[in-house]
C-alpha positions in Angstrom: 2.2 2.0 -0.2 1.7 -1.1 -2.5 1.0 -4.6 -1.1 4.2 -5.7 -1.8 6.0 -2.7 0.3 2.9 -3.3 2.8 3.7 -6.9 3.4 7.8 -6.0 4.0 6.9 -3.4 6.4 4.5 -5.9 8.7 7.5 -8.6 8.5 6.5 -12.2 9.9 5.9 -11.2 12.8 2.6 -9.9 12.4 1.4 -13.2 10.6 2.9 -15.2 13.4 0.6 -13.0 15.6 -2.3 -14.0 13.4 -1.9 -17.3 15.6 -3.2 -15.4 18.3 -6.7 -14.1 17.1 -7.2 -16.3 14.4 -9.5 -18.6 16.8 -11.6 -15.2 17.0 -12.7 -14.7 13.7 -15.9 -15.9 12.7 -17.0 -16.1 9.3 -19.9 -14.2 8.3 -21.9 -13.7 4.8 -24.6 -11.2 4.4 -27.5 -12.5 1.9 -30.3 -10.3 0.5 -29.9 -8.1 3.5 -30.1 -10.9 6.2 -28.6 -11.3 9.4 -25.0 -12.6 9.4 -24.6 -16.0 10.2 -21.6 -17.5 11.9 -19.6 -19.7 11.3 -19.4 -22.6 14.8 -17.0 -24.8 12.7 -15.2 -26.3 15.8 -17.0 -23.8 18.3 -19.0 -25.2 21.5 -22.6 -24.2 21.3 -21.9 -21.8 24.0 -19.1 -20.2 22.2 -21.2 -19.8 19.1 -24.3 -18.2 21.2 -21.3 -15.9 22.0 -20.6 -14.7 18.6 -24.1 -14.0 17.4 -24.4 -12.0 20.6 -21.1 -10.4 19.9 -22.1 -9.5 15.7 -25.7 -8.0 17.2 -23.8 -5.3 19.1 -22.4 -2.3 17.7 -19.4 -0.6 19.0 -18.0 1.9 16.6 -20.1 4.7 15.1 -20.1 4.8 11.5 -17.4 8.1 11.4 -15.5 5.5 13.1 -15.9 2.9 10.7 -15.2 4.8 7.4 -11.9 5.6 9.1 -11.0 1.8 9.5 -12.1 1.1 6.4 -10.1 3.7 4.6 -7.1 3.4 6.5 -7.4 -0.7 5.8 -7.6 0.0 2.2 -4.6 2.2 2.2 -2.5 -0.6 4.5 -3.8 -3.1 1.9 -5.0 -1.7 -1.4 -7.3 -3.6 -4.3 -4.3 -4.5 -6.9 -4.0 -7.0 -9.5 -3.4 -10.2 -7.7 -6.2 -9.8 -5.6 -8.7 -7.5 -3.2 -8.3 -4.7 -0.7 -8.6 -5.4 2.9 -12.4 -4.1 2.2 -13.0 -6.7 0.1 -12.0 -8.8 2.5 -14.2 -7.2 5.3 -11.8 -6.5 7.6 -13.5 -3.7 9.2 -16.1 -6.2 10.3 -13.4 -8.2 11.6 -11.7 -5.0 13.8 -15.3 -4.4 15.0 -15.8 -7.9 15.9 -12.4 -8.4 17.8 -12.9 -5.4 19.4 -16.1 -6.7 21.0 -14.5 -9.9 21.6 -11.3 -8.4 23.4 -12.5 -5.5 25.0 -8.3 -3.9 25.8 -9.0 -2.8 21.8 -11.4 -1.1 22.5 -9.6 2.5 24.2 -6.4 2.4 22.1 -8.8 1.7 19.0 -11.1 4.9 19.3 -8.5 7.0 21.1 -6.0 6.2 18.0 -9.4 7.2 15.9 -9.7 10.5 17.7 -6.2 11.5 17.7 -5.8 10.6 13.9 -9.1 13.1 13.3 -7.3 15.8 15.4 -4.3 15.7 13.7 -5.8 15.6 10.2 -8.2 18.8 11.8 -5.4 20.5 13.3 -3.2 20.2 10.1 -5.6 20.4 7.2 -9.0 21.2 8.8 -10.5 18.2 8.0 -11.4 14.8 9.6 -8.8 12.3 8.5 -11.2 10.4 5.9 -12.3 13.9 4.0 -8.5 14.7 3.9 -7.1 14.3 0.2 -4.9 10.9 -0.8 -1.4 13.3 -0.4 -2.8 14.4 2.9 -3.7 10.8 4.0 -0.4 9.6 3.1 1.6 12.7 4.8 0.2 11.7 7.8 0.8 7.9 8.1 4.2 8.5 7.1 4.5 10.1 10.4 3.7 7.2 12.1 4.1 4.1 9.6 8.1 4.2 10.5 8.1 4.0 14.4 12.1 4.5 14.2 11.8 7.5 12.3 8.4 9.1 14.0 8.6 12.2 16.4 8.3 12.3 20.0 4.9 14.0 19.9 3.4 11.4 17.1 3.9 8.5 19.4 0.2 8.1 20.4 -0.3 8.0 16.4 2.5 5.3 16.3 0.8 3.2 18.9 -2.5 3.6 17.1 -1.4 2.7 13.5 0.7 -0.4 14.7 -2.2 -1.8 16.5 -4.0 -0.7 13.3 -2.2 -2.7 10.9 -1.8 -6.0 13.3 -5.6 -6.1 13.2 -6.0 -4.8 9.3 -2.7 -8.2 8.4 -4.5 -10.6 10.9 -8.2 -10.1 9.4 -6.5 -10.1 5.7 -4.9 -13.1 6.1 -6.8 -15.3 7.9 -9.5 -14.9 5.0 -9.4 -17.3 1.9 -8.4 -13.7 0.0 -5.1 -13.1 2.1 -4.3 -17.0 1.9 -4.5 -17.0 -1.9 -2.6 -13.3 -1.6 0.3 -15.2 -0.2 -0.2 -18.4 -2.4 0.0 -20.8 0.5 -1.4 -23.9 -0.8 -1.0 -26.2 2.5 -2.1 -29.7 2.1 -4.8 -31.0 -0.1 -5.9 -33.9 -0.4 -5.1 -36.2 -3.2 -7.1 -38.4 -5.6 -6.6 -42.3 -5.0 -6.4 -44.3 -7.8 -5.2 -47.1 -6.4 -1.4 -49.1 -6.1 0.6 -47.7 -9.7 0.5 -50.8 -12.0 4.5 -50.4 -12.2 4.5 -51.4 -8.4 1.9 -54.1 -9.0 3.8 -55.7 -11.7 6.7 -55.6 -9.6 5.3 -57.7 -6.7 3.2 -60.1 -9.0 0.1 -58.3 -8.2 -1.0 -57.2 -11.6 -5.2 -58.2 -11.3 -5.4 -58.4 -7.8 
């Protein structure tokens, strides 16, 4: 699954959703091993106080969060336009919206735990020490909700709400934005009234 095939399987509505969460994602950096600051760009004080309580806490256990992280890579890979949905941290995103909207939370590690039970059942291995065939048998399964089985419906639910999160967190980063080329406005250099237009009106000098 390229980006390209990725970003025609989400369809526009996922990026509309972005709308919905977008107001939820803080920036953060991490320098020299320091706490990560937030970003309260058009936050109330309250609201920022908020988010640094929110990025203190943890709620997925690192098994947990080598599992996002791989299956983000694999719903947007590193490729030659630009970087993977690592690179873009989206795990710390899912983590953080999952802290910040707590009705993630069950469907997130339950969708974690049935993925790991599958993979264990099927190949006797957790999901992320499955090879890249493996990994991909599976989410074929459940990437194609039209096409999946009765009985991998709980893995349908979990890899929807798995790639809504692993789109929104892309592309509400500078990465995803420059992914999809969206310029939007910028703003322009004034150098005054053209001299054509000047000359017109008499103006020239003024």
């Amino acid at each position: 699954m390229n980006r390209r095939d990725s970003l025609k399987a989400l369809g526009m509505g996922t990026l509309a959703a972005s709308a919905l969460l977008a107001g939820c994602h803080p920036k953060t950096t991490e320098e020299n091993g320091s706490e990560a600051a937030t970003d309260t760009t058009g936050r109330q004080p309250f609201e920022a106080e908020r988010d640094k309580a929110l990025l203190k806490q943890t709620y997925f256990d690192k098994h947990e969060m080598a599992t996002i992280a791989v299956l983000a890579d694999l719903i947007i890979p590193r490729d030659g336009h630009s970087g993977s949905a690592t690179d873009a941290k989206v795990p710390d995103f899912i983590e953080f919206i999952v802290k910040d909207e707590p009705e993630h939370q069950l469907p997130m590690r339950g969708g974690l735990k049935w993925l790991d039970v599958h993979c264990l059942n099927n190949y006797d291995h957790a999901f992320i020490e499955c090879t890249a065939q493996q990994q991909k048998a599976v989410l074929d399964q459940v990437a194609y909700p039209a096409l999946a089985k009765p009985e991998m419906q709980q893995g349908v639910a979990f890899f929807n709400k798995m790639r809504d999160l692993t789109a929104i967190g892309f592309f509400t980063t500078k990465m995803g934005i420059d992914d999809l080329g969206y310029k939007g406005n910028s703003p322009g250099k004034w150098e005054g009234v053209p001299e054509d237009v000047l000359k017109q009106y008499g103006l020239e000098g003024v």
